[in-house]
Backbone as XML, in Angstrom:
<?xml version="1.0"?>
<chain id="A" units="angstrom">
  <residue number="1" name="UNK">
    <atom name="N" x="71.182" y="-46.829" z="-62.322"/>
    <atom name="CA" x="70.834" y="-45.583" z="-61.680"/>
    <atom name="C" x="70.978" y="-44.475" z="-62.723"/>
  </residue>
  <residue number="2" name="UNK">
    <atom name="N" x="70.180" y="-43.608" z="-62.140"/>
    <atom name="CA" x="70.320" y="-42.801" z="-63.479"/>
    <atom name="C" x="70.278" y="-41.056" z="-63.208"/>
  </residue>
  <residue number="3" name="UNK">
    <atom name="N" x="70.749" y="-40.420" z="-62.890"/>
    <atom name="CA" x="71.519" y="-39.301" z="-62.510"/>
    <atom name="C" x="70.913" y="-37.731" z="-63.771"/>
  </residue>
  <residue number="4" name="UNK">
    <atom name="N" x="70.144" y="-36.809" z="-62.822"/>
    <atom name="CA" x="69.756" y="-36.040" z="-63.744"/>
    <atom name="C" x="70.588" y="-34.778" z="-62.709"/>
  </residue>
  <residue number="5" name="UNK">
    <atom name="N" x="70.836" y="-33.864" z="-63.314"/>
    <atom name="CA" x="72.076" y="-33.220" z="-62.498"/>
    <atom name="C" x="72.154" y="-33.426" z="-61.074"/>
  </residue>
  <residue number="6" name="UNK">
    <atom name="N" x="71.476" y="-32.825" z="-60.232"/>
    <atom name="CA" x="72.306" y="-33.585" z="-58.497"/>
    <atom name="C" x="71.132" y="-34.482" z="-57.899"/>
  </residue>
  <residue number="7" name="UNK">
    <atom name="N" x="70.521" y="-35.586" z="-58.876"/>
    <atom name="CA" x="69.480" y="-35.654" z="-58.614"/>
    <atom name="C" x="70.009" y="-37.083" z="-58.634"/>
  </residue>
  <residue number="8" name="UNK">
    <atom name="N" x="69.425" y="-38.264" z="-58.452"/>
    <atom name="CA" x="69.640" y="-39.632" z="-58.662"/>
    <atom name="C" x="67.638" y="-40.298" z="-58.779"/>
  </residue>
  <residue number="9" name="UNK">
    <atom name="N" x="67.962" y="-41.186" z="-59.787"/>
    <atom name="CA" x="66.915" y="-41.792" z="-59.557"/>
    <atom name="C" x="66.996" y="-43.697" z="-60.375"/>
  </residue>
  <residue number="10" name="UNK">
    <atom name="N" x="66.021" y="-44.028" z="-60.140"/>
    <atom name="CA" x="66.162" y="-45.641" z="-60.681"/>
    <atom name="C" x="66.403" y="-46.856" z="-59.632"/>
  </residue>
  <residue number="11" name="UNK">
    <atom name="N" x="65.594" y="-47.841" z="-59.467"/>
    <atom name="CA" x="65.746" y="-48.719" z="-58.977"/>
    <atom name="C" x="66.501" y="-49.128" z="-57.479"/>
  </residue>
  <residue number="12" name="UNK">
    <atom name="N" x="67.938" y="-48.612" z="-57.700"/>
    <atom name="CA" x="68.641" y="-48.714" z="-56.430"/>
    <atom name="C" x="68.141" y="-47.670" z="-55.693"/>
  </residue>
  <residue number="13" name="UNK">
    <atom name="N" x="67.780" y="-46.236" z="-55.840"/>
    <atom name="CA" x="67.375" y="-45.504" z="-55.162"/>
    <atom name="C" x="65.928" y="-45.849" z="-54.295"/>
  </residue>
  <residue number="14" name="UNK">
    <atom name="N" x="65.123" y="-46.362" z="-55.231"/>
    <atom name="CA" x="64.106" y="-46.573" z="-54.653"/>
    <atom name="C" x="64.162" y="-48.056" z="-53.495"/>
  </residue>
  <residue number="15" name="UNK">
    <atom name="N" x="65.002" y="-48.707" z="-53.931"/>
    <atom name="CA" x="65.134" y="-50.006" z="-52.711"/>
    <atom name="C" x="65.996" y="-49.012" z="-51.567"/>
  </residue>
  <residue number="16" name="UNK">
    <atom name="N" x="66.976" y="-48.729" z="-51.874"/>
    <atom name="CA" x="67.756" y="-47.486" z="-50.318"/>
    <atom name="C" x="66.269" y="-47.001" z="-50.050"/>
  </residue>
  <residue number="17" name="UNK">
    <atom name="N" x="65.432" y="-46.073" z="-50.471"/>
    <atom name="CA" x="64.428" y="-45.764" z="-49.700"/>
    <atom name="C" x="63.493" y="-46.931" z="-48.967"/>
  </residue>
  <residue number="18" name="UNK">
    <atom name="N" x="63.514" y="-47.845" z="-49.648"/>
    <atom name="CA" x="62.365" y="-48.827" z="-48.890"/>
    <atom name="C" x="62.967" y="-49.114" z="-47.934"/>
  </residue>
  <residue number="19" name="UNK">
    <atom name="N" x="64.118" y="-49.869" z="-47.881"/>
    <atom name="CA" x="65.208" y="-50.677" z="-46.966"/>
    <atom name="C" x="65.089" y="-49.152" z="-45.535"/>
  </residue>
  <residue number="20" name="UNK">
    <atom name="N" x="65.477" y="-48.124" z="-46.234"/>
    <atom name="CA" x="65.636" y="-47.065" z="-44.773"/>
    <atom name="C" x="63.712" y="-46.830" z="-44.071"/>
  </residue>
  <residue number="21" name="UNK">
    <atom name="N" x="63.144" y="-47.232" z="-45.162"/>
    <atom name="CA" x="61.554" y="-46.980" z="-44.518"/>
    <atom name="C" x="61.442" y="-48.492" z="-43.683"/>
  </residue>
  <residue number="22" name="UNK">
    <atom name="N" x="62.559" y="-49.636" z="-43.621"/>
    <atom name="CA" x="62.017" y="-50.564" z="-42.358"/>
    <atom name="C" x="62.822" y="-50.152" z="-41.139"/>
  </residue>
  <residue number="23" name="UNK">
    <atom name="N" x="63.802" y="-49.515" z="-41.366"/>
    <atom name="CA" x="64.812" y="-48.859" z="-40.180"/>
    <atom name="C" x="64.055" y="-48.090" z="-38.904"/>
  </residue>
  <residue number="24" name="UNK">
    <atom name="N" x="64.448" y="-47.968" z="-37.654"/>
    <atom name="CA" x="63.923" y="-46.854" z="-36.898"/>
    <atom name="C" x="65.300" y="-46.043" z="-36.366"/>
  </residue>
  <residue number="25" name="UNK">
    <atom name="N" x="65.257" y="-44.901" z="-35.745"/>
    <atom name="CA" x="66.207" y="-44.287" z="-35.386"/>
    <atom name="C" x="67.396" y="-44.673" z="-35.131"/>
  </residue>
  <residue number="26" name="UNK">
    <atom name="N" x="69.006" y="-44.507" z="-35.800"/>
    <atom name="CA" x="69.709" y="-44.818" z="-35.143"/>
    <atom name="C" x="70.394" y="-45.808" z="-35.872"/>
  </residue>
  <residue number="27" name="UNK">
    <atom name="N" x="69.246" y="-46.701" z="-36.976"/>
    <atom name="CA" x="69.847" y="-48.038" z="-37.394"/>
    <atom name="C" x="70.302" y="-47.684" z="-38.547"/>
  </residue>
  <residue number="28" name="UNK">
    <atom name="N" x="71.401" y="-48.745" z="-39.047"/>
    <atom name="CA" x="71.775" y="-48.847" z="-40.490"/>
    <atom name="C" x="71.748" y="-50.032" z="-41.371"/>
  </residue>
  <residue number="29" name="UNK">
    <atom name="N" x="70.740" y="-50.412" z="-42.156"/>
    <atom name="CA" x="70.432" y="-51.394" z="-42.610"/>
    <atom name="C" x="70.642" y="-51.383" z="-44.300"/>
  </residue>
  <residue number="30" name="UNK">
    <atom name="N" x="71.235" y="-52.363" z="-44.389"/>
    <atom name="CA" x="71.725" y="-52.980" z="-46.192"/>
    <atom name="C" x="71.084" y="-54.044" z="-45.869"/>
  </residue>
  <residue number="31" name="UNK">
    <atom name="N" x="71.173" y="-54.562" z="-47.800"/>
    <atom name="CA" x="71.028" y="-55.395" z="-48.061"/>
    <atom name="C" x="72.156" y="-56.651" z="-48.874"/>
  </residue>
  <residue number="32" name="UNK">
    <atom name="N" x="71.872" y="-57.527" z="-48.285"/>
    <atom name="CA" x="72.966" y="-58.690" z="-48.935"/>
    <atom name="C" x="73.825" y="-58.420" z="-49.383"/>
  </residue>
  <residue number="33" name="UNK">
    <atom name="N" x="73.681" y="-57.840" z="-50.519"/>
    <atom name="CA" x="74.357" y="-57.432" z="-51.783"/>
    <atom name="C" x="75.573" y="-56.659" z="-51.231"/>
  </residue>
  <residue number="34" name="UNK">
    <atom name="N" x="74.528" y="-55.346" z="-50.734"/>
    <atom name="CA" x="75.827" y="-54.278" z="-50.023"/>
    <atom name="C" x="76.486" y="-54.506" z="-48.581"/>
  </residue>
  <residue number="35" name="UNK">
    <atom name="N" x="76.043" y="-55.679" z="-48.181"/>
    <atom name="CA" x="77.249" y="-56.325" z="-47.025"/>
    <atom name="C" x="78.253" y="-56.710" z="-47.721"/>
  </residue>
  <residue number="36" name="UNK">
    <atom name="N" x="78.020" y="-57.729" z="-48.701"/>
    <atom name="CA" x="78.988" y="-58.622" z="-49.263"/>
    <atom name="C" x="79.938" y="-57.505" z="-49.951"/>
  </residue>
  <residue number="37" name="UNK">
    <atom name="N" x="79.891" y="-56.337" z="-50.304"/>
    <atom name="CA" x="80.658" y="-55.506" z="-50.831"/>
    <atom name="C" x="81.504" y="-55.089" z="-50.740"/>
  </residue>
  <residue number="38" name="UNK">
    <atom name="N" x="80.557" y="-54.745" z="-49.141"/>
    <atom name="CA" x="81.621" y="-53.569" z="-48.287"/>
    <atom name="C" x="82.681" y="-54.899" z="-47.250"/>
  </residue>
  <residue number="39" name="UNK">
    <atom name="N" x="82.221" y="-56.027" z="-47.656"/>
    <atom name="CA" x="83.429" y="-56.930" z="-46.417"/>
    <atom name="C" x="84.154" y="-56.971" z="-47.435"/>
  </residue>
  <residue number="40" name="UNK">
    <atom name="N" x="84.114" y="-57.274" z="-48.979"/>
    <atom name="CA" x="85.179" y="-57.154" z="-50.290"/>
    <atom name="C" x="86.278" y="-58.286" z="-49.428"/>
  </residue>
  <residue number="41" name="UNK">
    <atom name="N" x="87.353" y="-58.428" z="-50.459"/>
    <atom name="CA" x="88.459" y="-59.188" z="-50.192"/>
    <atom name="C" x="89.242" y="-58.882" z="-49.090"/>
  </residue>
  <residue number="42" name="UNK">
    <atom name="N" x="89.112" y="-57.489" z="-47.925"/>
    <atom name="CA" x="89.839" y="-57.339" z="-47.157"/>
    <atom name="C" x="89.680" y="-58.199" z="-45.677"/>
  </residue>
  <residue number="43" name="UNK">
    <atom name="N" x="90.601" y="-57.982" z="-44.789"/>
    <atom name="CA" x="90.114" y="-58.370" z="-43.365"/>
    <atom name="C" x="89.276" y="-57.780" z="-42.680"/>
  </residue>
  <residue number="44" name="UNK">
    <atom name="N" x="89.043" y="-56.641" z="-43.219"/>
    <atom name="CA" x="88.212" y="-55.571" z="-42.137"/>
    <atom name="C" x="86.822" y="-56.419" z="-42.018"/>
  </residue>
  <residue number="45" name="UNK">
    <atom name="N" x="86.525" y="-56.500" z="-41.252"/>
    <atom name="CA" x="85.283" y="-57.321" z="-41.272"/>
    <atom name="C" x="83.669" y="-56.253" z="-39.809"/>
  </residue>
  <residue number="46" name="UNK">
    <atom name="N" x="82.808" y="-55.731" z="-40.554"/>
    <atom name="CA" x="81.969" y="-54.897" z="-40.132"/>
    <atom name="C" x="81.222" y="-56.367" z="-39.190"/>
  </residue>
  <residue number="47" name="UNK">
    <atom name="N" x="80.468" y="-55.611" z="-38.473"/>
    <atom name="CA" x="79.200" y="-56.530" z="-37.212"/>
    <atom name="C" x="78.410" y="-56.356" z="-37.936"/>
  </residue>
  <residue number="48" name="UNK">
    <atom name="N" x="77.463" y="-57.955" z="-38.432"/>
    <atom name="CA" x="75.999" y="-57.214" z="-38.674"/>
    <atom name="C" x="74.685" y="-58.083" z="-37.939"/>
  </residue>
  <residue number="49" name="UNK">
    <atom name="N" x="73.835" y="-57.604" z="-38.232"/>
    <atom name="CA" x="72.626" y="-58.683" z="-37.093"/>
    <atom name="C" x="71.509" y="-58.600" z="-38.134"/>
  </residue>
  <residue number="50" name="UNK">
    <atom name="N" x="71.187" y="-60.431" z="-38.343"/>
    <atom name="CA" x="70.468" y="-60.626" z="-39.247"/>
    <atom name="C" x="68.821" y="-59.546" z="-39.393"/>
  </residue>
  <residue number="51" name="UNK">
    <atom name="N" x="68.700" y="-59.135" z="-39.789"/>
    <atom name="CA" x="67.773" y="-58.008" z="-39.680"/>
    <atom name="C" x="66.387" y="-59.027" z="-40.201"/>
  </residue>
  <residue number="52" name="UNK">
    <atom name="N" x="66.534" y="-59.485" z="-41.131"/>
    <atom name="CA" x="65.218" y="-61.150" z="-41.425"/>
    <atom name="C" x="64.919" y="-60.656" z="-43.104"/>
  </residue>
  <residue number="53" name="UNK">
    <atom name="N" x="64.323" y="-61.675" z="-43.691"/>
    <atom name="CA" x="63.951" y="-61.176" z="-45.281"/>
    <atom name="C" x="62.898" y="-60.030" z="-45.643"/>
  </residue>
  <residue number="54" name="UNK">
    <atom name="N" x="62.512" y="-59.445" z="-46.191"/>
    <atom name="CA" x="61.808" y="-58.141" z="-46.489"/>
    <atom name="C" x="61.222" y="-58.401" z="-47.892"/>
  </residue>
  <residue number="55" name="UNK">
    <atom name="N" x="60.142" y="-58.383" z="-47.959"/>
    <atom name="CA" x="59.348" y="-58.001" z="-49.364"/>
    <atom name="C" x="59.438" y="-56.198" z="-49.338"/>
  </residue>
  <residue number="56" name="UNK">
    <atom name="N" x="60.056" y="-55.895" z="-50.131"/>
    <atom name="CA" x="59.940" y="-54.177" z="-50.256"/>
    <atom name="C" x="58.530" y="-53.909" z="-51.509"/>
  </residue>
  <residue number="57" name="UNK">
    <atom name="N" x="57.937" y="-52.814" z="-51.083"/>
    <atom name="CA" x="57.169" y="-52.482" z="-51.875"/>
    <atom name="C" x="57.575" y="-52.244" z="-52.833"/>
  </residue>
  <residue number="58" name="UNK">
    <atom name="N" x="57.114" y="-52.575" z="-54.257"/>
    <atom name="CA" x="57.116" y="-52.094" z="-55.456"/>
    <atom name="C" x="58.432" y="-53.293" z="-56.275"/>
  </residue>
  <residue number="59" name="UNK">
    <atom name="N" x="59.113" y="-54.498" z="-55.108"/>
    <atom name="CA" x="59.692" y="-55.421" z="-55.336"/>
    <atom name="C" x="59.041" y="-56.560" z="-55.297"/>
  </residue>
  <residue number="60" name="UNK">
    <atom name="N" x="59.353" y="-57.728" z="-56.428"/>
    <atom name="CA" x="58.503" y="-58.958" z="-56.043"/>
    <atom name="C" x="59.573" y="-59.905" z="-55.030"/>
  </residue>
  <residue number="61" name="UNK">
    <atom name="N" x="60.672" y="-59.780" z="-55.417"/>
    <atom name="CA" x="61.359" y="-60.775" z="-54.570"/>
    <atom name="C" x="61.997" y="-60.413" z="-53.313"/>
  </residue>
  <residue number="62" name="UNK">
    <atom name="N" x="61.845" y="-61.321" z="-52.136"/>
    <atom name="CA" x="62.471" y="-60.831" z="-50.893"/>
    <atom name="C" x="63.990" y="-60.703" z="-50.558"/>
  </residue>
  <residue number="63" name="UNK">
    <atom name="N" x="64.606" y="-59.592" z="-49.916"/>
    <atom name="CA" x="65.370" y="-59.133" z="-49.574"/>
    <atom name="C" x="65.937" y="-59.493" z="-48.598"/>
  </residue>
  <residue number="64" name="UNK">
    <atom name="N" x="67.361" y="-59.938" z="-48.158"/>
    <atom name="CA" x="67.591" y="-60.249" z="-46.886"/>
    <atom name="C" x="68.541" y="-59.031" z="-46.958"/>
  </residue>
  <residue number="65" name="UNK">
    <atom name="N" x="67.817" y="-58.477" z="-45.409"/>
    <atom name="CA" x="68.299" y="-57.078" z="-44.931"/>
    <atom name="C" x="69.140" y="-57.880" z="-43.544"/>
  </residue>
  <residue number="66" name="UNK">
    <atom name="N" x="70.046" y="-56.811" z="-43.560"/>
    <atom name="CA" x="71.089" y="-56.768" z="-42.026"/>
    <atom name="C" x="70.932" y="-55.584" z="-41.589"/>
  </residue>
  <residue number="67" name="UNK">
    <atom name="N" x="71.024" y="-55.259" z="-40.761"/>
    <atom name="CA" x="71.577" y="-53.869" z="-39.850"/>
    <atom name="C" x="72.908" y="-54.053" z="-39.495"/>
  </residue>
  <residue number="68" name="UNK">
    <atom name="N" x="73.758" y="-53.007" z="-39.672"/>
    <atom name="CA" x="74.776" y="-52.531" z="-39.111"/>
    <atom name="C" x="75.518" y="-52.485" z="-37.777"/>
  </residue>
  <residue number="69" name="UNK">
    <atom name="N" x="75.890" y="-53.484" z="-36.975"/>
    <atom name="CA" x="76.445" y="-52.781" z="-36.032"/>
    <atom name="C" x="77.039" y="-52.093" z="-35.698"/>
  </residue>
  <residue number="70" name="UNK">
    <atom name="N" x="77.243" y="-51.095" z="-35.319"/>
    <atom name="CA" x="78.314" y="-50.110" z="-34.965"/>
    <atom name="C" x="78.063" y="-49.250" z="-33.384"/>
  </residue>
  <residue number="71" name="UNK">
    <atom name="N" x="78.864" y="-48.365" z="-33.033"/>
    <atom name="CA" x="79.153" y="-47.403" z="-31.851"/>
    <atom name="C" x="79.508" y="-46.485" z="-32.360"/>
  </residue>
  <residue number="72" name="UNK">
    <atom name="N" x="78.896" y="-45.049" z="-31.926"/>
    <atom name="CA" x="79.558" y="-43.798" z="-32.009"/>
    <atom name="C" x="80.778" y="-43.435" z="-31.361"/>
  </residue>
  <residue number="73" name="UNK">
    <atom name="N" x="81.797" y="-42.943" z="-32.019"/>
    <atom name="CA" x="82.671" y="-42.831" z="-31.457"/>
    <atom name="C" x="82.656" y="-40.918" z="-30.719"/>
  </residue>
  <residue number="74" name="UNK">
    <atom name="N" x="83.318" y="-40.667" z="-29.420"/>
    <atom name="CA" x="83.323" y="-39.330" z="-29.472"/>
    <atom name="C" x="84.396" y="-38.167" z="-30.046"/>
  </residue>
</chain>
């Protein structure tokens, strides 16, 4: 990634945009990579629902996306 003052650009940016252009209102969708991250070595363990593989534009290889489960809390 590559950072021009509050700006970001490069590769990961552009997959976060594709990945949020299969989303509709409401959802939160990663990919593989950033599930496996965010469960890391702890117990905390997030909900997710297989969201299915994704060819993203401007990517040749497919993506397996999840969505997020979660609840708003008030």
């Amino acid at each position: 990634m590559i950072t021009e003052e509050e700006d970001y650009f490069g590769s990961a940016v552009v997959m976060a945009t594709r990945i949020m252009d299969e989303s509709k209102g409401g959802q939160i969708l990663v990919f593989d990579l950033l599930r496996q991250v965010a469960e890391g070595p702890s117990n905390t363990k997030n909900q997710y629902s297989d969201f299915g593989r994704r060819t993203l534009k401007g990517f040749e290889d497919e993506e397996q996306i999840y969505e997020v489960l979660w609840q708003a809390t008030a």
